[in-house]
C-alpha positions as CSV (number, residue, x, y, z in Angstrom):
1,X,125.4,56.1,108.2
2,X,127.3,58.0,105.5
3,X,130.3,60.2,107.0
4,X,131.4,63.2,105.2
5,X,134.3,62.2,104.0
6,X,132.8,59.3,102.0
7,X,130.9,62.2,100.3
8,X,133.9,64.7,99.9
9,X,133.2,68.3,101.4
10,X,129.6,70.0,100.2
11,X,129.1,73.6,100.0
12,X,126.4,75.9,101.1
13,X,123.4,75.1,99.2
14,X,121.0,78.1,98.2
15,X,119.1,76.6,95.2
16,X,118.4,73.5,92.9
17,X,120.3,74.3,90.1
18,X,119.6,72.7,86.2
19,X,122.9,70.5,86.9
20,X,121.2,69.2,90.3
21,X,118.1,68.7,89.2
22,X,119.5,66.4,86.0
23,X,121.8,64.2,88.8
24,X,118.3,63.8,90.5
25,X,116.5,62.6,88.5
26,X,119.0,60.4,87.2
27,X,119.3,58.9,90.6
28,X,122.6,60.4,91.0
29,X,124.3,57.9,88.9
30,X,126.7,59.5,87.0
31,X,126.1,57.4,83.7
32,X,125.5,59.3,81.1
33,X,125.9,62.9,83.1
34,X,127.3,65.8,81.2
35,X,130.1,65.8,83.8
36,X,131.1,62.4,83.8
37,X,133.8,62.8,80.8
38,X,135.4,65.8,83.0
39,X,136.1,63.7,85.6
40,X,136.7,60.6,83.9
41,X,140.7,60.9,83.7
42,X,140.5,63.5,86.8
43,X,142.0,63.0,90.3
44,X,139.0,64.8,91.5
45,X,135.7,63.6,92.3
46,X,132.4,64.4,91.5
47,X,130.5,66.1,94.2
48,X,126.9,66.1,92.9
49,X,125.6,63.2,94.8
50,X,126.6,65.1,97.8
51,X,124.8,68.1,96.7
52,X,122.3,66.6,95.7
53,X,121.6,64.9,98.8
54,X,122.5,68.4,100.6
55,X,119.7,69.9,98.8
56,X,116.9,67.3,99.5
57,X,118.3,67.5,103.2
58,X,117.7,71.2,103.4
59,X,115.3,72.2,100.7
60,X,113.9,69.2,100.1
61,X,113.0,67.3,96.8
62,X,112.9,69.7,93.9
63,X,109.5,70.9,93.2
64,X,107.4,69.7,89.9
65,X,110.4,67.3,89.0
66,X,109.7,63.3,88.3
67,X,112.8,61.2,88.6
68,X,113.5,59.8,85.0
69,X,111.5,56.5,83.9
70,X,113.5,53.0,85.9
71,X,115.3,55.5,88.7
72,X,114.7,55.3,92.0
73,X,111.6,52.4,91.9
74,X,110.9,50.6,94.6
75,X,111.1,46.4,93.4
76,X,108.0,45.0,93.7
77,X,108.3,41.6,94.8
């Protein structure tokens, strides 16, 4: 179970924004994200993930989007 606080506070989502939509289909991993040099020598946190996962929770995945080649694939084994 994730708690909220483990996620930091997430605000009212509306829409999948352009920023959204790239941390999806990235897998939320902030490698390589636009926003990861911001926060990189910040005491703040990155809140994506928990939009993110906000967003799939209330208006589900993002329409017409593919996650990027290697994210999010199930190991075959």
């Amino acid at each position: 179970m994730i708690r909220s606080r483990d996620l930091g506070k997430v605000a009212s989502v509306r829409r999948w924004t352009k920023a959204a939509i790239d941390c999806y289909q990235r897998g939320c991993v902030c490698e390589s994200c636009f926003y990861s040099e911001f926060f990189q020598n910040s005491p703040q946190r990155c809140q994506m993930k928990a939009t993110v996962l906000e967003l799939v929770r209330v208006l589900g995945i993002p329409q017409n989007v593919e996650p990027l080649p290697g994210v999010m694939e199930e190991e075959v084994v």
